[in-house]
ZAMARGU-4260 file (C-alpha; in steps of 0.2 Angstrom, whole numbers, plus 5000, padded with zeros to 4 digits):
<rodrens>
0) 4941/4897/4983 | 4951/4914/4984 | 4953/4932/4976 | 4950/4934/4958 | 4965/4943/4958
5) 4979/4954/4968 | 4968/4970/4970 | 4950/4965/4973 | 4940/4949/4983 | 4926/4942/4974
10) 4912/4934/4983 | 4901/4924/4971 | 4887/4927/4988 | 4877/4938/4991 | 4867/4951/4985
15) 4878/4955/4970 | 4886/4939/4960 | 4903/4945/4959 | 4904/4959/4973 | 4921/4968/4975
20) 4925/4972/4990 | 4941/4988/4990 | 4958/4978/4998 | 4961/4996/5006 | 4949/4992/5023
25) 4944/4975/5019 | 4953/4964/5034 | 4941/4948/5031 | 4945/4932/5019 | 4935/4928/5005
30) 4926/4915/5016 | 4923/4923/5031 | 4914/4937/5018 | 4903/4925/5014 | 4901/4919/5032
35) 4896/4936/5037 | 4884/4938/5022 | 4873/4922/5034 | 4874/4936/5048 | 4870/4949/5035
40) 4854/4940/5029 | 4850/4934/5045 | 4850/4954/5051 | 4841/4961/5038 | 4826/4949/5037
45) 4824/4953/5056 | 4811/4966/5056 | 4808/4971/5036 | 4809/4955/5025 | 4817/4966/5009
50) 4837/4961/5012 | 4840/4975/5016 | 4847/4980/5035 | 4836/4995/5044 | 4839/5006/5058
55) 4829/4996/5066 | 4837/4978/5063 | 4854/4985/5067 | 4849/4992/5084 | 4839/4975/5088
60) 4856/4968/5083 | 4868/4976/5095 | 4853/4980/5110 | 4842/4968/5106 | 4832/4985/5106
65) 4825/4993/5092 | 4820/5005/5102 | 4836/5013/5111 | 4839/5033/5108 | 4859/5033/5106
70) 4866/5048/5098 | 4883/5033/5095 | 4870/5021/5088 | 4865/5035/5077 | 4882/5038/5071
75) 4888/5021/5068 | 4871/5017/5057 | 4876/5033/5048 | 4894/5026/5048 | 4888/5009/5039
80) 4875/5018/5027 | 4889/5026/5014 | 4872/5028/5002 | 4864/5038/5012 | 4848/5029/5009
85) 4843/5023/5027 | 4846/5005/5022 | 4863/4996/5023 | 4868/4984/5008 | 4879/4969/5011
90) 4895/4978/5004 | 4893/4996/5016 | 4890/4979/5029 | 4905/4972/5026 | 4918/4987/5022
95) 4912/4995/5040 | 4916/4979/5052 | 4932/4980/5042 | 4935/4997/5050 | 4932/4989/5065
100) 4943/4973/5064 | 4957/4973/5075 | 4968/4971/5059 | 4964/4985/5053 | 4978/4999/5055
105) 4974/5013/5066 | 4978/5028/5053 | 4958/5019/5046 | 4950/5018/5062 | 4957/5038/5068
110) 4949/5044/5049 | 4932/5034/5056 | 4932/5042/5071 | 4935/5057/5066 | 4918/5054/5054
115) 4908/5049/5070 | 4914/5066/5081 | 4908/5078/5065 | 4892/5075/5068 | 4887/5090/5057
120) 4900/5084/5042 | 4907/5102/5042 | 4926/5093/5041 | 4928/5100/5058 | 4923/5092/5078
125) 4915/5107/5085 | 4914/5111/5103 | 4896/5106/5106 | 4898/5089/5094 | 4912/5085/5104
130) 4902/5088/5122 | 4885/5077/5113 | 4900/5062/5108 | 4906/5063/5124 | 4886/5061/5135
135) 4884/5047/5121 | 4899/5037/5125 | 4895/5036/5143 | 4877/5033/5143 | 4883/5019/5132
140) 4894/5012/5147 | 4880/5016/5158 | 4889/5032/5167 | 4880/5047/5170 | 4890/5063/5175
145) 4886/5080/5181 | 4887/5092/5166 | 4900/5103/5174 | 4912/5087/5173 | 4908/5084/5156
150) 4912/5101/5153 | 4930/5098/5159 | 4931/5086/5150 | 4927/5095/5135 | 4939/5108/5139
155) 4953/5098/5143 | 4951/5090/5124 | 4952/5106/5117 | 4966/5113/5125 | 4975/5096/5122
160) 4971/5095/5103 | 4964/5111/5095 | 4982/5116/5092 | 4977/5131/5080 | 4969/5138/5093
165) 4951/5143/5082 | 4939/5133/5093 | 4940/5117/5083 | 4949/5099/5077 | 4952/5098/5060
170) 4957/5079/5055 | 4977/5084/5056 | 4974/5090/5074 | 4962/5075/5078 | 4976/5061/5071
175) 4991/5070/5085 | 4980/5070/5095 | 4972/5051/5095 | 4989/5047/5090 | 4992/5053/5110
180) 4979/5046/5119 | 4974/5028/5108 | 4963/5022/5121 | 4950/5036/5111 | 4953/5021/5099
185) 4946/5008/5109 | 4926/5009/5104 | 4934/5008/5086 | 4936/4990/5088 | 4929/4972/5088
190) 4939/4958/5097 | 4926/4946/5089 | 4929/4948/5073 | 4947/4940/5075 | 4939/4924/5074
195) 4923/4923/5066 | 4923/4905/5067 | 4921/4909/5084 | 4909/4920/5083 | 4896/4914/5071
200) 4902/4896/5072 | 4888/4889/5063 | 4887/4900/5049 | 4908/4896/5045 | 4904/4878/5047
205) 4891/4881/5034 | 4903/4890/5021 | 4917/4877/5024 | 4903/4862/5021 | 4903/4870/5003
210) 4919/4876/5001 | 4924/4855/5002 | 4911/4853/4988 | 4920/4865/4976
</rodrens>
């Protein structure tokens, strides 16, 4: 089994029975696509049986929690669901654990982050996006800090990379300034998905059992 052709990986899995996946972002093999389509379905018959994964499924996923408030939660659904249509489809699935493959080059993951700071999808990370990012991130590593530190925080960032000066970060100023400081990089990816036979062992062995049937 392998790619149809040069430009385009073919999974004959799935929702869809020849789904393209764009070479641009995709870092996984052929049958490691079709091992995390066994983690897709398993996901998405979690809570709603429709194949489809919800809000819902996701956050039971990652928290084992569908009920956590988490303003990053909120934006990484938003990140998977390209449709807009509150559900993720295997492909959005697939193309956004690519973003966050450690093969993936860092110019994709800085345009991702940038898409989770504009919170408001102006084209620009605002002041007060920036600060909401910033309490989200560390309620998500459990750290709670006084809002006066936050704001420094805050400030410092701006003075650091709102290099025009107008009281925001378009993307040019946001890649200098990641490009400085690329530990802002690091909730932007997945050791896991390295080895996904590691990972999700049982569903590789699964996918290999075929492959040697082909």
């Amino acid at each position: 089994m392998g790619c149809a052709s040069s430009n385009k990986a073919r999974v004959k899995a799935g929702p869809s029975a020849n789904l393209e996946l764009n070479p641009a972002i995709l870092a996984f093999s052929v049958s490691e696509v079709e091992s995390l389509y066994e983690l897709y379905k398993k996901i998405s018959s979690s809570v709603v049986q429709d194949g489809l994964i919800h809000k819902k499924e996701l956050q039971l996923a990652l928290f084992q929690n569908s009920s956590k408030q988490n303003l990053f939660f909120d934006r990484i659904f938003d990140l998977f669901n390209v449709n807009n249509n509150g559900r993720i489809e295997f492909e959005e699935f697939v193309h956004t654990l690519s973003v966050f493959h450690p093969r993936t080059p860092d110019e994709v993951k800085i345009t991702y982050a940038f898409k989770l700071y504009d919170l408001r999808h102006t084209g620009y990370i605002e002041r007060e996006e920036l600060k909401e990012m910033v309490v989200a991130l560390l309620n998500e590593s459990d750290l709670i800090l006084a809002d006066d530190i936050v704001e420094m925080i805050v400030n410092k960032t701006f003075m650091e990379a709102d290099g025009k000066a107008d009281g925001r970060i378009d993307e040019e100023e946001w890649k200098e300034y990641v490009a400085k400081n690329p530990s802002l990089l690091k909730n932007m990816t997945l050791p896991y998905l390295m080895d996904i036979s590691l990972a999700f062992p049982s569903f590789v062995l699964n996918t290999q059992a075929e492959e040697s049937q082909l």
